[in-house]
TORFI-639158 format. One record per atom (N, C-alpha, C, CB): residue number from 1; residue in three letters; atom name; x, y, z. Coordinates in Angstrom, 2 decimals, padded with zeros to 5 digits, always signed. Glycine has a CB too. Layout:
N
<atom i="NUM" aa="ALA" at="CA" east="X" north="Y" up="Z"/>
...
// end
This chain:
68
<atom i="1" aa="UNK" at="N" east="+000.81" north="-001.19" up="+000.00"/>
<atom i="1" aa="UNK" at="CA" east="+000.00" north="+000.00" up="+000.00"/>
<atom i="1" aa="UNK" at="C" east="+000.87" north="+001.26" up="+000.00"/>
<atom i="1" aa="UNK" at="CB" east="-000.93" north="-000.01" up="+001.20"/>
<atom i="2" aa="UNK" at="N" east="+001.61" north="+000.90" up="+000.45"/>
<atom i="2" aa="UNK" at="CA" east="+002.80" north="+002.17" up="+001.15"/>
<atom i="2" aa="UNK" at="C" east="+004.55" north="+002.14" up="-000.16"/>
<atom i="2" aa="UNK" at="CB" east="+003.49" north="+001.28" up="+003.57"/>
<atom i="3" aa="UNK" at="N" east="+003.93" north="+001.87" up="-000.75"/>
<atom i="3" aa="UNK" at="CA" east="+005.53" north="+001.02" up="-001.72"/>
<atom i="3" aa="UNK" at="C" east="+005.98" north="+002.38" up="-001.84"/>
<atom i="3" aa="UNK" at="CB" east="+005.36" north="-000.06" up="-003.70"/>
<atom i="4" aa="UNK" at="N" east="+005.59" north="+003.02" up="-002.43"/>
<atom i="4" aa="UNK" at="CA" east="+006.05" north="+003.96" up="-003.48"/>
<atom i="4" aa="UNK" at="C" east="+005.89" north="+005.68" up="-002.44"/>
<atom i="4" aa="UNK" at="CB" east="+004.78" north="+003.74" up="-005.19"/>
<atom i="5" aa="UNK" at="N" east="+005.33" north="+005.52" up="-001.37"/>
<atom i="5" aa="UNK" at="CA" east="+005.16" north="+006.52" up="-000.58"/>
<atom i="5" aa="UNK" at="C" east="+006.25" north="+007.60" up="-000.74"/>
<atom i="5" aa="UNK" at="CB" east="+005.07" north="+006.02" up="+000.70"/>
<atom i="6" aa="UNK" at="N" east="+007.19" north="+007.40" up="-000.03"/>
<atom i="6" aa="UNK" at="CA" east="+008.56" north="+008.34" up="+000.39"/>
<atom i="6" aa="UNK" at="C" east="+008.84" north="+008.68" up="-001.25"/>
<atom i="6" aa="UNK" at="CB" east="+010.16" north="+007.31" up="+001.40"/>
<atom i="7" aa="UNK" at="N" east="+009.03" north="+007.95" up="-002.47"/>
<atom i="7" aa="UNK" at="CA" east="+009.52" north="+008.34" up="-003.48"/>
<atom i="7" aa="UNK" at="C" east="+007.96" north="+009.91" up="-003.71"/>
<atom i="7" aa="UNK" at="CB" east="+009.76" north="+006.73" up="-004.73"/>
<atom i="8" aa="UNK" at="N" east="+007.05" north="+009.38" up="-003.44"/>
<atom i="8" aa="UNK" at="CA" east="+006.44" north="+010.54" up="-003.92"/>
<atom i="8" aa="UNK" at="C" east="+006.34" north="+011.20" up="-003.34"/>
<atom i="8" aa="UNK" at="CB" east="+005.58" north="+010.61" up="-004.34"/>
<atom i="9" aa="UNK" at="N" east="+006.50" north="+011.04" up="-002.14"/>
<atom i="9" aa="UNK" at="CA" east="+007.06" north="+012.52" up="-001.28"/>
<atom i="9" aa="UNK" at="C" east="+007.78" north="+014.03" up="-001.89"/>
<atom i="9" aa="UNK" at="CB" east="+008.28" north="+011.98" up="-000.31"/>
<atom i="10" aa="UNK" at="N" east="+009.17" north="+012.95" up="-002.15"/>
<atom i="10" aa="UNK" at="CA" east="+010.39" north="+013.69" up="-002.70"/>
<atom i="10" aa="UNK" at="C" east="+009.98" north="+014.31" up="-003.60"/>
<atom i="10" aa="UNK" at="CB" east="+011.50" north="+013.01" up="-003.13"/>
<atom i="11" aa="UNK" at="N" east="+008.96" north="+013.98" up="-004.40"/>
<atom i="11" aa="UNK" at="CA" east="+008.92" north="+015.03" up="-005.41"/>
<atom i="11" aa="UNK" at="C" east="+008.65" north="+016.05" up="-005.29"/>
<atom i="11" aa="UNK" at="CB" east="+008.36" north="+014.91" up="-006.19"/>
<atom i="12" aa="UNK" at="N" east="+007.84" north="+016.23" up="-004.60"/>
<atom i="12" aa="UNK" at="CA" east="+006.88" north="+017.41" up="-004.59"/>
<atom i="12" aa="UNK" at="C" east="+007.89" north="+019.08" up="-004.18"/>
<atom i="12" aa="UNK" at="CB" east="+005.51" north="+016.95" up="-003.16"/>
<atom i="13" aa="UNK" at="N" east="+008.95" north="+018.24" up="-003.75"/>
<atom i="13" aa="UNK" at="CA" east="+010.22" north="+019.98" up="-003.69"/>
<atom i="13" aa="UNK" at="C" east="+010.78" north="+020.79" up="-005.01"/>
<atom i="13" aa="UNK" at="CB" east="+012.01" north="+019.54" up="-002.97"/>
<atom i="14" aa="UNK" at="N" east="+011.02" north="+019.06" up="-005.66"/>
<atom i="14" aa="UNK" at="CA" east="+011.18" north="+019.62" up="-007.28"/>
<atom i="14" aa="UNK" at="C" east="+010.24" north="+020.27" up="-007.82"/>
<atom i="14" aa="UNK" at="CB" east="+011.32" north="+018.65" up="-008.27"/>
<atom i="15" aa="UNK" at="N" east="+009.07" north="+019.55" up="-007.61"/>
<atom i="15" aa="UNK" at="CA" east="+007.41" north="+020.01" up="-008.18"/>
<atom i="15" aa="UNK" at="C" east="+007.80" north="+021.75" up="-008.05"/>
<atom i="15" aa="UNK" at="CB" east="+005.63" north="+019.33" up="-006.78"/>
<atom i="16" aa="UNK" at="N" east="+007.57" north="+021.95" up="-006.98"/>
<atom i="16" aa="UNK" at="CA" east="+007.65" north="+023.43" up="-006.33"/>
<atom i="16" aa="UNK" at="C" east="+008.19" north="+024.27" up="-007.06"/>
<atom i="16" aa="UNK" at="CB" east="+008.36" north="+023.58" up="-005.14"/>
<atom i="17" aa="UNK" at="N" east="+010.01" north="+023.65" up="-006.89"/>
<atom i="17" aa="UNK" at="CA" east="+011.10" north="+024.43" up="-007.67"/>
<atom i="17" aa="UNK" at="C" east="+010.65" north="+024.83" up="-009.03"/>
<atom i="17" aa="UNK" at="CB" east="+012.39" north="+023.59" up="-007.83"/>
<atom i="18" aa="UNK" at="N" east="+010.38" north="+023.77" up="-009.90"/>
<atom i="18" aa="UNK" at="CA" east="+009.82" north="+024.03" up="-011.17"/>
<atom i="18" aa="UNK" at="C" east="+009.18" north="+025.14" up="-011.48"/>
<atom i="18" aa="UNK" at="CB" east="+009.07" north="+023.20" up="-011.47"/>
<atom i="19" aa="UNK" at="N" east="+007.73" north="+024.62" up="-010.68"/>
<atom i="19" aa="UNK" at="CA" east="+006.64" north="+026.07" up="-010.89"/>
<atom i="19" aa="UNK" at="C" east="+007.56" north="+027.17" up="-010.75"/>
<atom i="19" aa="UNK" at="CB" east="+005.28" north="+026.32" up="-009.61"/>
<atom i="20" aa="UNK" at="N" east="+008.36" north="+027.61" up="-009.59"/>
<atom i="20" aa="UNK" at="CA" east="+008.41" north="+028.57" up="-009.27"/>
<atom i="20" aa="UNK" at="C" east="+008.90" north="+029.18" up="-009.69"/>
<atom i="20" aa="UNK" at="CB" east="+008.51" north="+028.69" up="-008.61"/>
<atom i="21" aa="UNK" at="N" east="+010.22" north="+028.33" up="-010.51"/>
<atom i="21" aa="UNK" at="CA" east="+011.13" north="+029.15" up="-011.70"/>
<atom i="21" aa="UNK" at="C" east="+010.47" north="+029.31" up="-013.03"/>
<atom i="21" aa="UNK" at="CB" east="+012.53" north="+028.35" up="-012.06"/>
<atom i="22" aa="UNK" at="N" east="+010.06" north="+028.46" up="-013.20"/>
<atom i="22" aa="UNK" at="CA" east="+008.44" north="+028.83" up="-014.56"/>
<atom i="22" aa="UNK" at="C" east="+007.58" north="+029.96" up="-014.35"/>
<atom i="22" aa="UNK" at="CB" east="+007.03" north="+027.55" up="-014.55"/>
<atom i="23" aa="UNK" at="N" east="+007.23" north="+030.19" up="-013.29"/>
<atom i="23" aa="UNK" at="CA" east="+006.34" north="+032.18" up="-012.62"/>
<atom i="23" aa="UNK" at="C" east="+007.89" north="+032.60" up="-013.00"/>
<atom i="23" aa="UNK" at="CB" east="+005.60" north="+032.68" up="-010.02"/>
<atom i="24" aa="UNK" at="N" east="+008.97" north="+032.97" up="-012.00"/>
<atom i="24" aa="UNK" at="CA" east="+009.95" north="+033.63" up="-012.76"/>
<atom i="24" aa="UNK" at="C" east="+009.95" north="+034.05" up="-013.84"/>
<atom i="24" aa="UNK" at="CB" east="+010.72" north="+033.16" up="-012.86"/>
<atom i="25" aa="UNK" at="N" east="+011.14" north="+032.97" up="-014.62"/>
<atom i="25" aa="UNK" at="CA" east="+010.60" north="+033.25" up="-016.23"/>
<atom i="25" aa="UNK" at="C" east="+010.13" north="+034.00" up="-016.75"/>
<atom i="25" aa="UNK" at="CB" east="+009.94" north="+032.72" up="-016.69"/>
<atom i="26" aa="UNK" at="N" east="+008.29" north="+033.70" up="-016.88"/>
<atom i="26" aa="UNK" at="CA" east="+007.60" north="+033.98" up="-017.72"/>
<atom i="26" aa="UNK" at="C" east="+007.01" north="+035.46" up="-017.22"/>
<atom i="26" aa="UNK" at="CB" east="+006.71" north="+032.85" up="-017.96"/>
<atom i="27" aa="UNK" at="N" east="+007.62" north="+035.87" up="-016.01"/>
<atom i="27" aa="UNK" at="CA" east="+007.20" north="+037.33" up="-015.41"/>
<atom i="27" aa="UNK" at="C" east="+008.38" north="+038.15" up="-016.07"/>
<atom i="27" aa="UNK" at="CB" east="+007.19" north="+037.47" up="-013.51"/>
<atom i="28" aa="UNK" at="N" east="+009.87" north="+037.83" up="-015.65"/>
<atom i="28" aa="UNK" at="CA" east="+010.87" north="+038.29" up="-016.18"/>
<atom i="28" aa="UNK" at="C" east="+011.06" north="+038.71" up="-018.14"/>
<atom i="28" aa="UNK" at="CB" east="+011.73" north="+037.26" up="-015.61"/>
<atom i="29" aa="UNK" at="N" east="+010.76" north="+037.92" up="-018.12"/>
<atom i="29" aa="UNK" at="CA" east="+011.14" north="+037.68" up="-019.75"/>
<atom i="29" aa="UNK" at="C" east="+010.22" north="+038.47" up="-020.36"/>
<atom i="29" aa="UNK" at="CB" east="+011.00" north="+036.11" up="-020.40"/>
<atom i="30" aa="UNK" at="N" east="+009.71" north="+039.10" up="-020.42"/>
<atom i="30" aa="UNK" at="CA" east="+009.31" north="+040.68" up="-021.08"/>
<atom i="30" aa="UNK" at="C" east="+009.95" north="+041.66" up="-020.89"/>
<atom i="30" aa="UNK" at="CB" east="+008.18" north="+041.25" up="-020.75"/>
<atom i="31" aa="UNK" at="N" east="+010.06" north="+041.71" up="-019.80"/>
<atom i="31" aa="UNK" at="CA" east="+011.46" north="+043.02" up="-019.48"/>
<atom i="31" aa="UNK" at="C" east="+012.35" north="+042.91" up="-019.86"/>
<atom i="31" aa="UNK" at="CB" east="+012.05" north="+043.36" up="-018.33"/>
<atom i="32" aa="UNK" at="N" east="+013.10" north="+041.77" up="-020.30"/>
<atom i="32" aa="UNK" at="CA" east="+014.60" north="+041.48" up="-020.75"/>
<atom i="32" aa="UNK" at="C" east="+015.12" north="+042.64" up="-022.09"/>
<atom i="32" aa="UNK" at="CB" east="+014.64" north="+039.65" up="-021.40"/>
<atom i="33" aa="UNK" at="N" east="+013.95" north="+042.69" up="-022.97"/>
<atom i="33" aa="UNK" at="CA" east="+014.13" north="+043.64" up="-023.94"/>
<atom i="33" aa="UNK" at="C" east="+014.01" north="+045.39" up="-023.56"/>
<atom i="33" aa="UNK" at="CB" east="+013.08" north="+043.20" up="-024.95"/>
<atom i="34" aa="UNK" at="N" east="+013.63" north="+045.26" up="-022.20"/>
<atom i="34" aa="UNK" at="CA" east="+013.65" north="+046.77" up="-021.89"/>
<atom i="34" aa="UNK" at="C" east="+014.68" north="+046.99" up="-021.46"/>
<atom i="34" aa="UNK" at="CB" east="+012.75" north="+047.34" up="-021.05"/>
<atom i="35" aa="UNK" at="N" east="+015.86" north="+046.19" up="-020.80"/>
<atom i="35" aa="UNK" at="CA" east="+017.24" north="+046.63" up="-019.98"/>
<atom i="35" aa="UNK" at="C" east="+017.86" north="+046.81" up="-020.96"/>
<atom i="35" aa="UNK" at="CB" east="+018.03" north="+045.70" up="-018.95"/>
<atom i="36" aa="UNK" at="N" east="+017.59" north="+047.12" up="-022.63"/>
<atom i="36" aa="UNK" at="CA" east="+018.94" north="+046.84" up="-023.25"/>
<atom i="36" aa="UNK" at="C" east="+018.84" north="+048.57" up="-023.39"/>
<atom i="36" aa="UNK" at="CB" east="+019.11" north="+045.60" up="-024.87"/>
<atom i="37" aa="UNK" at="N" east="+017.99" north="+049.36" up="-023.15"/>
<atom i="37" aa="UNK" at="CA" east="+018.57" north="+050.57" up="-023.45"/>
<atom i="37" aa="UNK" at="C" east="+018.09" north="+050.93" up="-022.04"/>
<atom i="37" aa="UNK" at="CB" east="+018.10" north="+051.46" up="-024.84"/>
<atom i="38" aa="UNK" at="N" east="+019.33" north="+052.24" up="-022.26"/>
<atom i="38" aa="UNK" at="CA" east="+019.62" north="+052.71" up="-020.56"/>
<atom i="38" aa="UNK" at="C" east="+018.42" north="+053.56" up="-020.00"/>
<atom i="38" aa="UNK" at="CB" east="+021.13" north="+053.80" up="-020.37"/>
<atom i="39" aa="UNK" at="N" east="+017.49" north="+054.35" up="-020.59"/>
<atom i="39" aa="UNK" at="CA" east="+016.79" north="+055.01" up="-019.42"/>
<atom i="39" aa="UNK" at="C" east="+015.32" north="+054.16" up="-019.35"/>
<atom i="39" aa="UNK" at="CB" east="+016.58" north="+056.82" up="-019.70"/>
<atom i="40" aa="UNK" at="N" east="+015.09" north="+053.05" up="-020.05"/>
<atom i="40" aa="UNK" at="CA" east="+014.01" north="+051.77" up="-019.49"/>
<atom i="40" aa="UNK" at="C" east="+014.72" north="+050.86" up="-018.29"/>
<atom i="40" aa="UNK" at="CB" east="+013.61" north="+050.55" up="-020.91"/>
<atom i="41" aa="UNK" at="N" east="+016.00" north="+050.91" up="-018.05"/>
<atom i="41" aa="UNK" at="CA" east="+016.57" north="+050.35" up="-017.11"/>
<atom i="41" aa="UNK" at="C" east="+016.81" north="+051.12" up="-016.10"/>
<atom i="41" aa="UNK" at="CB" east="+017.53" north="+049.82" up="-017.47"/>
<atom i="42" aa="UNK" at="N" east="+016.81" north="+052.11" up="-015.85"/>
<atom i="42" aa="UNK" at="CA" east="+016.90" north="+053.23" up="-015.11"/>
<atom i="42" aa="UNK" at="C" east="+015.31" north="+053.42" up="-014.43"/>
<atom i="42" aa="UNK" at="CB" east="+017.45" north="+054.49" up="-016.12"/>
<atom i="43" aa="UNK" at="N" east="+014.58" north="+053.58" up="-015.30"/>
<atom i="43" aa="UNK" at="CA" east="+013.10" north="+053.24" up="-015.13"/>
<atom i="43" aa="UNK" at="C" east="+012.77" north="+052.07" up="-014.11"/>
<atom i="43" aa="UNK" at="CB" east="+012.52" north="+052.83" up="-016.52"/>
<atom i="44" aa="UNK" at="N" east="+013.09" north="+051.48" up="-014.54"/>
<atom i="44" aa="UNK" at="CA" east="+013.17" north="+049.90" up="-013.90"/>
<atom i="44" aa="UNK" at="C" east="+013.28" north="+049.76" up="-012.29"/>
<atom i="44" aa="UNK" at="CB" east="+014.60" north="+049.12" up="-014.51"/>
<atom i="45" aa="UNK" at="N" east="+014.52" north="+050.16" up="-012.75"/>
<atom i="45" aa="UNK" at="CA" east="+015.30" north="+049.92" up="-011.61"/>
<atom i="45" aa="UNK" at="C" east="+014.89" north="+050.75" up="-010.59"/>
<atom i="45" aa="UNK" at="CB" east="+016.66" north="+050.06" up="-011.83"/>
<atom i="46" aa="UNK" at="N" east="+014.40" north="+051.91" up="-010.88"/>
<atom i="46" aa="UNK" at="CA" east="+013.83" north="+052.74" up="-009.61"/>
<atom i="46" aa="UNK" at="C" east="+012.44" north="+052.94" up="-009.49"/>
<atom i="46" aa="UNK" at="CB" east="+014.35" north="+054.09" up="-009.57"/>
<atom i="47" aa="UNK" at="N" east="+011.97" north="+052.03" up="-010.73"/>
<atom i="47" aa="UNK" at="CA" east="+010.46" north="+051.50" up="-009.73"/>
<atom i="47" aa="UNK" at="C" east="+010.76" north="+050.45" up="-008.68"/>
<atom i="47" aa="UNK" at="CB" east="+009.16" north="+050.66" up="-010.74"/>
<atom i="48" aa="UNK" at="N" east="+011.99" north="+049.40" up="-008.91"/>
<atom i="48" aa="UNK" at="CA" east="+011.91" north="+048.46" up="-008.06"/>
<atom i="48" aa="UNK" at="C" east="+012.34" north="+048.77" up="-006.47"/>
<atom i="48" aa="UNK" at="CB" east="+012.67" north="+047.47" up="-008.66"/>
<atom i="49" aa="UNK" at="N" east="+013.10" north="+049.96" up="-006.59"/>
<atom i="49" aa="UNK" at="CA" east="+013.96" north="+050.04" up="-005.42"/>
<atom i="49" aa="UNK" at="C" east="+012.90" north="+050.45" up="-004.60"/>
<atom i="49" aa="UNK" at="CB" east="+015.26" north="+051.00" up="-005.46"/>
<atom i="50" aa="UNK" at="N" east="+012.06" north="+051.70" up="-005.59"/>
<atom i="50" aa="UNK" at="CA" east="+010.63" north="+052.39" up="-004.63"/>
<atom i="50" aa="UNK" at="C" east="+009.72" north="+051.55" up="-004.44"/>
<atom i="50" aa="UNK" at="CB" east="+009.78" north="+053.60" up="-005.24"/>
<atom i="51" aa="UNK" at="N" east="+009.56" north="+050.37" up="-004.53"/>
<atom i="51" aa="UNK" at="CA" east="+008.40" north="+048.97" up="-004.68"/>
<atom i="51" aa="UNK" at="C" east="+008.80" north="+048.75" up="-003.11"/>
<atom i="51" aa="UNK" at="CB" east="+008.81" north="+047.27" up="-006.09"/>
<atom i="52" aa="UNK" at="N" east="+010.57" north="+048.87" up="-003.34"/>
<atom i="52" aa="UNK" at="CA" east="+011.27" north="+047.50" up="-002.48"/>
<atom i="52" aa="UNK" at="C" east="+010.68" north="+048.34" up="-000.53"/>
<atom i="52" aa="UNK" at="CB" east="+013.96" north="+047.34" up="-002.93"/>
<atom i="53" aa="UNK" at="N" east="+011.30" north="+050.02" up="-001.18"/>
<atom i="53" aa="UNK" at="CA" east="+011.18" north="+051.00" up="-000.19"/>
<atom i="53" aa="UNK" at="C" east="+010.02" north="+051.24" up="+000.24"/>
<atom i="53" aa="UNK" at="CB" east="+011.64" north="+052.07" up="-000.50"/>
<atom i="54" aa="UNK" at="N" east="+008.91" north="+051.42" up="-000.35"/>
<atom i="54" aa="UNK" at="CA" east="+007.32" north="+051.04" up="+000.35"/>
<atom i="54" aa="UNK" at="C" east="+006.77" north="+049.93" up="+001.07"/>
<atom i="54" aa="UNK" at="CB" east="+006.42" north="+050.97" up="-000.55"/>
<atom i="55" aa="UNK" at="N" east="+007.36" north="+048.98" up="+000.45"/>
<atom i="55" aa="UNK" at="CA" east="+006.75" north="+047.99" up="+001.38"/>
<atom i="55" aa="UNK" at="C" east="+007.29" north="+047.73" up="+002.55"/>
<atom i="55" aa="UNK" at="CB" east="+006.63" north="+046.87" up="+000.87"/>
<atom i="56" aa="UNK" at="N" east="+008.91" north="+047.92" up="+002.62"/>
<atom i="56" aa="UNK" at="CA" east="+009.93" north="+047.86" up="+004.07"/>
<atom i="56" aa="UNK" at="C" east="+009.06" north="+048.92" up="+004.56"/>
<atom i="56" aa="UNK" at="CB" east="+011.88" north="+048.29" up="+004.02"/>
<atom i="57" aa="UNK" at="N" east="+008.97" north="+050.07" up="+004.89"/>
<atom i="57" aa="UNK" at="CA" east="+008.21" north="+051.38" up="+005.09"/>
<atom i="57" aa="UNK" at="C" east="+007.04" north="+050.99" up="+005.65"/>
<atom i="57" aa="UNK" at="CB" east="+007.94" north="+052.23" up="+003.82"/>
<atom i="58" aa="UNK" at="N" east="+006.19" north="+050.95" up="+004.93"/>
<atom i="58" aa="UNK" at="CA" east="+004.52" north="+050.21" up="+005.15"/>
<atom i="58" aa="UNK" at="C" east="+004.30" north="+048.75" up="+006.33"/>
<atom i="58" aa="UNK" at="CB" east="+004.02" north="+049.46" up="+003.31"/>
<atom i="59" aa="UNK" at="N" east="+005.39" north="+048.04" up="+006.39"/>
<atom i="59" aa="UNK" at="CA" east="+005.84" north="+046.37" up="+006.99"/>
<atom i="59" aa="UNK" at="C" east="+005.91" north="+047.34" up="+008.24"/>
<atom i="59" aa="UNK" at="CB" east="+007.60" north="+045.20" up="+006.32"/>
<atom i="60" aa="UNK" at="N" east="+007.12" north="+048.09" up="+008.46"/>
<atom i="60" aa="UNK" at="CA" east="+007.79" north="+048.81" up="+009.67"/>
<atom i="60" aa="UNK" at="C" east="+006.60" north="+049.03" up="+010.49"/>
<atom i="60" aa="UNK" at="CB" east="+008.63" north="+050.26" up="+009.33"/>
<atom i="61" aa="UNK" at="N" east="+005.50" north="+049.99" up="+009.39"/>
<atom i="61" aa="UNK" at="CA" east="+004.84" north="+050.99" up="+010.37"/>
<atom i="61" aa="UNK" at="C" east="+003.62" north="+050.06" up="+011.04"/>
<atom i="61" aa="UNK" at="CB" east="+004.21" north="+052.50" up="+009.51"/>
<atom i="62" aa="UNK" at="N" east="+003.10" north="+048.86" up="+010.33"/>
<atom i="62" aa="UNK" at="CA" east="+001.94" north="+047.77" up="+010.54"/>
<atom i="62" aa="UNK" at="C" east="+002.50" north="+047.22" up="+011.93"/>
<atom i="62" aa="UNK" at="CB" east="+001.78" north="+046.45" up="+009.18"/>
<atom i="63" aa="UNK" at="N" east="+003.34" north="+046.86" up="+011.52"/>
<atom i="63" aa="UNK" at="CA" east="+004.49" north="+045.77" up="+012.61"/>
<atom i="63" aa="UNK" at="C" east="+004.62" north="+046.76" up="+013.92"/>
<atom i="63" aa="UNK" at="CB" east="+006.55" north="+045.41" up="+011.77"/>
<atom i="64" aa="UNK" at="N" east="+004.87" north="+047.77" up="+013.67"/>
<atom i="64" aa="UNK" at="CA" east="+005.63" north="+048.74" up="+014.88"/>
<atom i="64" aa="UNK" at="C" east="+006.70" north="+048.58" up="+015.07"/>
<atom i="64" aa="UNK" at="CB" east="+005.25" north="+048.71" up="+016.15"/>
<atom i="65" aa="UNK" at="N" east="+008.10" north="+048.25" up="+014.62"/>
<atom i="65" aa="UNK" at="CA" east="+008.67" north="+048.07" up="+014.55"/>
<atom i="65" aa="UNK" at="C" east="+009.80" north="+049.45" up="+015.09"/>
<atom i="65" aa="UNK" at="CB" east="+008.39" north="+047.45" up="+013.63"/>
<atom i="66" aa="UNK" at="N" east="+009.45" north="+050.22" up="+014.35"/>
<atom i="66" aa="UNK" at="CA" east="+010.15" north="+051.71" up="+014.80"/>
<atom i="66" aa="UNK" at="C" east="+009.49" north="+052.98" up="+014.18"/>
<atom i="66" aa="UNK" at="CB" east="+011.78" north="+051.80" up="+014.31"/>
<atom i="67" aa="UNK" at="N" east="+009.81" north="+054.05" up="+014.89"/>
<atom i="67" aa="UNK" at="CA" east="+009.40" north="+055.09" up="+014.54"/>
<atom i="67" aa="UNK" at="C" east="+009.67" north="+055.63" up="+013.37"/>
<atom i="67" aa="UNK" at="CB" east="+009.61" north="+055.72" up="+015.27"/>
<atom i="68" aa="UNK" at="N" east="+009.19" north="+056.83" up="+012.27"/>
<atom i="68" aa="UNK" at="CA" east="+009.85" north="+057.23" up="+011.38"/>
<atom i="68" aa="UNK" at="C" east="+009.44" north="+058.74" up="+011.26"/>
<atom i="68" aa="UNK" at="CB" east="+009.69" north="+056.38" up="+010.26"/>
// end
């Protein structure tokens, strides 16, 4: 009943990995053609940092974490 148990266990990390680099991918890979010229990468890049900076910001103030 149990033969094959533990082997199908194991999979399911790969399973995961897969998907997750497949969302990657297929999120990434439109933008790839925007980094090749410099002010879409510039663009980019400082939506991400201000993405990165709102949500640390927003986390802090929910959490209480510290004053600002």
């Amino acid at each position: 009943m149990f033969d094959g148990f533990w082997d199908n266990v194991f999979r399911y990390p790969r399973y995961f990995i897969t998907v997750l680099l497949g969302v990657f991918i297929n999120t990434f890979a439109p933008l790839v053609p925007l980094l090749k010229r410099p002010i879409t990468l510039i663009a980019l890049l400082g939506l991400f940092v201000g993405s990165l900076v709102f949500v640390t910001l927003t986390l802090r103030a929910m959490l209480g974490l510290s004053t600002i």
